[in-house]
C-alpha positions as CSV (number, residue, x, y, z in Angstrom):
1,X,0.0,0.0,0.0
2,X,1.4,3.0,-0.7
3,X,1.3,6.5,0.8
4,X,-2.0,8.0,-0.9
5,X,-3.6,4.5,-0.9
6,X,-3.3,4.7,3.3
7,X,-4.6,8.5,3.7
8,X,-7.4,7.2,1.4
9,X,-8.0,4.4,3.5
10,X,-7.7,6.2,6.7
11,X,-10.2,8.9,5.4
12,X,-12.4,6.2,4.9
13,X,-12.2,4.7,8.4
14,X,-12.6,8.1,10.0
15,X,-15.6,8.4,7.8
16,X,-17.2,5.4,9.1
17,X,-16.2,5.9,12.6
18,X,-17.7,9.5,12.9
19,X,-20.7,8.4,11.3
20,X,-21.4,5.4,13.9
21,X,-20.4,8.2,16.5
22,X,-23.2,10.6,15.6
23,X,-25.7,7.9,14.6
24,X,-25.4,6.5,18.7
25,X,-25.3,10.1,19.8
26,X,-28.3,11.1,18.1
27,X,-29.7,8.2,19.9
28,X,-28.8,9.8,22.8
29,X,-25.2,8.0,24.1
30,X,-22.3,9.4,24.7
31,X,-19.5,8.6,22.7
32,X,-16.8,11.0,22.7
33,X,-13.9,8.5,23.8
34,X,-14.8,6.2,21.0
35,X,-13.7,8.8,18.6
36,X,-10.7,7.3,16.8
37,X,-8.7,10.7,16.6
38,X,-7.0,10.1,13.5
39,X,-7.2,13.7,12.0
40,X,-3.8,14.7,12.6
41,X,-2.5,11.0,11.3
42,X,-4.2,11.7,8.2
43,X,-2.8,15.7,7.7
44,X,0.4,14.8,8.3
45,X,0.9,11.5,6.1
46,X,-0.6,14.0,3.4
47,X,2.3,16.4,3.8
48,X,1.1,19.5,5.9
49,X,2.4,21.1,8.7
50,X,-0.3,20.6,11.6
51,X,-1.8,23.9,12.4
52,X,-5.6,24.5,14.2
53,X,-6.9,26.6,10.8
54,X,-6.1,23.4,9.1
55,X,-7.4,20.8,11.3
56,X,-10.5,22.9,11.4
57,X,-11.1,22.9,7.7
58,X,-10.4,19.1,7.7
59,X,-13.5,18.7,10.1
60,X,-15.1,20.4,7.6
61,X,-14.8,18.4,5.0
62,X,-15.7,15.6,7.3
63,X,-18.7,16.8,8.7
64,X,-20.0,17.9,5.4
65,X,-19.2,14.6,4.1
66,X,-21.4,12.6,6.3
67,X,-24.5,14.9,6.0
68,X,-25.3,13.5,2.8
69,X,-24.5,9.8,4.4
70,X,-27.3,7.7,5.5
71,X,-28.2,3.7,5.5
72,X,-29.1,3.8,2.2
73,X,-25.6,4.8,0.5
74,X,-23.2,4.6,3.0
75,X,-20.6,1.9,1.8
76,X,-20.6,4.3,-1.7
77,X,-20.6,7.2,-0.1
78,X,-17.6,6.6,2.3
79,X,-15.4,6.0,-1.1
80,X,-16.3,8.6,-3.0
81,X,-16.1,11.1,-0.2
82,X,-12.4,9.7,0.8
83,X,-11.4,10.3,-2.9
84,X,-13.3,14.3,-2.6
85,X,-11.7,14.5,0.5
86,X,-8.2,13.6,-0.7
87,X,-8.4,15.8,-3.7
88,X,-9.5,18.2,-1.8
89,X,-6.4,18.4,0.6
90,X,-4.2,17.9,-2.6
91,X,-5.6,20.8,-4.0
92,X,-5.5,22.8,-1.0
93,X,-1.6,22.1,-1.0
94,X,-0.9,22.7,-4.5
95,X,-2.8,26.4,-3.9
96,X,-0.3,27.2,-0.8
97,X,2.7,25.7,-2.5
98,X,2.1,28.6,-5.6
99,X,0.6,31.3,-2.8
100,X,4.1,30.5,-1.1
101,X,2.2,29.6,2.0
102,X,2.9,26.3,2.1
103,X,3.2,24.6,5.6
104,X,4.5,21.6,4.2
């Protein structure tokens, strides 16, 4: 496996971790030390120097991600929202590489 076949596969995991974790909070348990905390895994295997602006916008992506998850489409979903979410955080370092800003 290499390098962007892992942060893919972690994305994917993280995806389906933080969707059981708001599907049994919704139900009313409290799971906040079931998270798997992989975030800053993930940012840094990808090349970026960990800063909280960054992290932030990665929840983003996460949390919009799994709004348009449900039953139905998950398995689907969870891959083709790892691969947005990947291109996504390639893009974003390609744009700070040419601003100059890079963090990487």
């Amino acid at each position: 496996m290499d390098k962007n076949e892992l942060i893919m596969h972690l994305i994917m995991e993280e995806l389906r971790n933080k969707r059981l974790i708001y599907s049994l909070e919704d139900m009313g348990f409290d799971c906040s030390m079931y998270t798997m905390n992989i975030s800053t895994t993930i940012i840094q295997l990808a090349g970026y120097e960990l800063d909280d602006d960054l992290l932030e916008w990665y929840h983003e992506l996460i949390d919009n991600a799994l709004k348009e998850m449900d039953i139905w489409n998950m398995h689907e979903k969870i891959r083709k929202s790892a691969a947005w979410i990947f291109m996504q955080m390639e893009e974003k370092k390609q744009a700070l590489k040419l601003a100059g800003l890079a963090k990487i």
